[in-house]
C-alpha positions in Angstrom: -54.2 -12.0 6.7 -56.3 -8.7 6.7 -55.2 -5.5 6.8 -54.2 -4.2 10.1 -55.7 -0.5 10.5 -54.3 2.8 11.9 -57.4 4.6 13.8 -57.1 8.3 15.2 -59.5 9.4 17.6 -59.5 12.9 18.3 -61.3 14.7 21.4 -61.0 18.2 22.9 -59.9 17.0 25.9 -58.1 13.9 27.6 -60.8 11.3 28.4 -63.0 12.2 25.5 -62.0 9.6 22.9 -61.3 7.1 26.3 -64.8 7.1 27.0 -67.0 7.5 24.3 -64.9 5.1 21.9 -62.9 3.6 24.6 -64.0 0.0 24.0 -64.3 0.0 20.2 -60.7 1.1 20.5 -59.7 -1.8 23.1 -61.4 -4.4 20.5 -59.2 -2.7 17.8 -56.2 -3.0 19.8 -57.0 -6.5 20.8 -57.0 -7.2 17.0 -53.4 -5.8 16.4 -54.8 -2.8 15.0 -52.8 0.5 15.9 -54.8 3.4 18.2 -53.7 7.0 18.4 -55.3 9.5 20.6 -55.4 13.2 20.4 -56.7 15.3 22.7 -56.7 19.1 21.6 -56.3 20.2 25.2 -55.7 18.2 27.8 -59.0 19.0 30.2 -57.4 20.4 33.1 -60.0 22.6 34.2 -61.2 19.2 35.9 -58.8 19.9 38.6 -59.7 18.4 41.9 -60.2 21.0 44.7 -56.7 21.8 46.4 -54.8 20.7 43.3 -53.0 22.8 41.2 -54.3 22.9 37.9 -50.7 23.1 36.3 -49.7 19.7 38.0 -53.0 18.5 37.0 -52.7 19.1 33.4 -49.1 17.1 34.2 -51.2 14.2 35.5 -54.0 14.0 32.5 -51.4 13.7 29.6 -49.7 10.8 31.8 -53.0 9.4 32.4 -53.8 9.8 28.2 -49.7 8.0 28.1 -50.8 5.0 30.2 -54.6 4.7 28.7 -52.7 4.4 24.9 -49.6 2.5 26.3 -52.5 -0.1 28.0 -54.0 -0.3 23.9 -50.4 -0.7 22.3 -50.7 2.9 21.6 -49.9 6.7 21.0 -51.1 9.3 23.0 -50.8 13.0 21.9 -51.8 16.0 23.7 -51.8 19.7 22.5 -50.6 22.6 24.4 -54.3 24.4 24.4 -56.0 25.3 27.5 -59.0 23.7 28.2 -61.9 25.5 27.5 -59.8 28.1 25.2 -59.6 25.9 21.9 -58.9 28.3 18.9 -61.2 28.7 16.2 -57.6 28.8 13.7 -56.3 28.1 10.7 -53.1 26.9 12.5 -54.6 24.4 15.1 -56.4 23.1 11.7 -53.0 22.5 10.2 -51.5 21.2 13.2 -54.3 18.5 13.5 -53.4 17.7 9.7 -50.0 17.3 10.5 -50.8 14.4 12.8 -53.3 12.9 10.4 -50.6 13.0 7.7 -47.7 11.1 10.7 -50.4 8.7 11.5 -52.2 8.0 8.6 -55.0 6.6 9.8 -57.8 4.4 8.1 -60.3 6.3 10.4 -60.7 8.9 12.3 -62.9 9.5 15.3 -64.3 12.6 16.9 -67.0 15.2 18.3 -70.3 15.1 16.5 -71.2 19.0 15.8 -73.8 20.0 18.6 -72.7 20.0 22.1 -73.2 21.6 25.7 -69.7 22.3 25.5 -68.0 24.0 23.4 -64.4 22.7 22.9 -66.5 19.6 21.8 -68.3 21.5 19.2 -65.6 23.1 17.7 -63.2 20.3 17.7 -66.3 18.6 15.2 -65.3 21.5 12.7 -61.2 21.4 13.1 -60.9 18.0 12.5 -63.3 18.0 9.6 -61.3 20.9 7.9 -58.1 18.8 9.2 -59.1 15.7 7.5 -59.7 18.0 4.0 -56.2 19.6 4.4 -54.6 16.7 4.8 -55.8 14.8 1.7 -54.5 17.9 -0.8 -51.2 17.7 -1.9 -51.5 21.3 -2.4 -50.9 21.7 1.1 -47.2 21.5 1.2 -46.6 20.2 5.0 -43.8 18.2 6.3 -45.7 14.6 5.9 -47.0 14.6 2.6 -50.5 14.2 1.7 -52.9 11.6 3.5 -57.1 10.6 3.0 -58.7 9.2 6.1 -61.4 7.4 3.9 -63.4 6.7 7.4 -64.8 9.6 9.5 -66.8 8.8 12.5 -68.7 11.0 15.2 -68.4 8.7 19.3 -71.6 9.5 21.5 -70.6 11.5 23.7 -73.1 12.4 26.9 -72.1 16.6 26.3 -72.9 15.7 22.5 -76.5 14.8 22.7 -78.0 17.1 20.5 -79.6 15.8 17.2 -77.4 12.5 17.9 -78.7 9.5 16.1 -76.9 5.9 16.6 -76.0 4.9 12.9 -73.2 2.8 13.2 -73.5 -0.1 16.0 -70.0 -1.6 16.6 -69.6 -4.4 19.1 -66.6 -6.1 21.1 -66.1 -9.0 23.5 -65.7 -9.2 26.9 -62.1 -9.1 26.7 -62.2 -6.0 25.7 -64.4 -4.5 27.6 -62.7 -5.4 30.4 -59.6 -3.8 28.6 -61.4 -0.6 28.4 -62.3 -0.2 32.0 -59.0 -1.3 33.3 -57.3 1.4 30.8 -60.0 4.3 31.3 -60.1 3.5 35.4 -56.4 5.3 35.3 -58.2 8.4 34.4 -58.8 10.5 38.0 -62.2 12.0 36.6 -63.6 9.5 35.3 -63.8 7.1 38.8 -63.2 10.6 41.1 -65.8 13.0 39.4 -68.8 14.5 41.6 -70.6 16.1 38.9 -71.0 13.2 36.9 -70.8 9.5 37.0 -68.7 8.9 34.0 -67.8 5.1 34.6 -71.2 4.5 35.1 -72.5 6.3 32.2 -70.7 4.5 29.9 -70.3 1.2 31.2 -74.3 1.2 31.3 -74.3 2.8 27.7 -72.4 -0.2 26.2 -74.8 -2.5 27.7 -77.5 -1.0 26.1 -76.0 -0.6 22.9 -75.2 -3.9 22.5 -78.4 -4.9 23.6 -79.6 -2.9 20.7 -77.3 -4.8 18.5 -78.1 -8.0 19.3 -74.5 -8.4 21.3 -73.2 -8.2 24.7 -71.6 -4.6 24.5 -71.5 -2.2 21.7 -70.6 1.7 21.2 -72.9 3.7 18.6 -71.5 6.0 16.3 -72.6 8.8 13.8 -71.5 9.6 10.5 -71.8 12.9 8.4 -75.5 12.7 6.7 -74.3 13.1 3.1 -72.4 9.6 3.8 -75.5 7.8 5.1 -76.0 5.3 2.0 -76.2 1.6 2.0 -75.5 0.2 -1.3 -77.2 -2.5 -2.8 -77.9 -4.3 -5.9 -81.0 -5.7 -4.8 -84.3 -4.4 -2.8 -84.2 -8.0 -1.9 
């Protein structure tokens, strides 16, 4: 029997990791894996005309509860206003708290460059995170923890020097997970400013087309990790 895994995926805000890992996720579920979301903040300045953005805030962490309940899940959502992530050495430990709870096999998040900047600097806290959490030097309450897997999701607001490295594909039935799960998020089937469910729905066709598979999602890894070993040219 292999291993089962433990992947984190950590976005700025609720529907981040939902969408732009969402299926990969599903597949891991589907697998008996275990899935954990984080979102740093939980994206309420999404709120719907007429709404209040307090109950709205209420609504996204319940919507970030059902999306990880749907996967077998976790959902975890900081107190950070959306839009107002700190650039702090405490939001860094506190994301290295929950890498150290979890302790995942991988982690997934914001590649660097983005239209947005929540995404961009939750690229750089969970990349410091990831370094306090290895060092037992870092007396916390969980002791020390190495995510040996980091991985950047393609995110539309993260388009920026983004190159697909890694093509992962799933099945139908997790597809089909995925869009039952992500169509509890209001924004994502609601928005007027973007067609979110389209977007990525299309984007895992073509994905996978480019993999040779029905659906796919691409990821990025940090440069200096971009070797394939061999023992061969051949």
């Amino acid at each position: 029997m292999s291993e089962k895994l433990t992947i984190l995926a950590i976005g700025a805000h609720v529907g981040d990791v939902e969408l732009a890992s969402g299926g990969v996720l599903a597949s891991h579920s589907l697998k008996g894996d275990h899935i954990v979301t984080l979102a740093l903040t939980a994206g309420e300045r999404g709120v719907p005309a007429g709404q209040d953005m307090k109950e709205y805030r209420g609504q996204k962490v319940q919507e970030a509860e059902q999306f990880a309940t749907m996967l077998g899940g976790e959902a975890v959502v900081f107190d950070y206003c959306d839009g107002e992530v700190p650039d702090t050495q405490q939001i860094r430990m506190e994301v290295c708290d929950v890498i150290r709870r979890v302790k995942p096999n991988i982690i997934i998040t914001h590649w660097k460059n983005s239209m947005h900047k929540d995404h961009a600097l939750t690229h750089h806290i969970v990349n410091d995170a990831r370094f306090f959490a290895s060092l037992p030097t870092f007396e916390r309450e969980y002791a020390a923890h190495f995510a040996a897997r980091l991985y950047y999701s393609e995110n539309w607001e993260d388009a920026v020097d983004y190159v697909p490295y890694v093509y992962v594909d799933f099945d139908q039935a997790a597809y089909d997970l995925w869009i039952d799960a992500l169509s509890k998020h209001w924004f994502v089937t609601n928005s007027k400013s973007f067609k979110y469910m389209d977007y990525y729905k299309a984007l895992a066709v073509v994905r996978g087309c480019e993999a040779r598979k029905t659906y796919a999602e691409a990821f990025m890894v940090a440069p200096e990790t971009m070797k394939v070993r061999q023992t061969s040219l051949w």
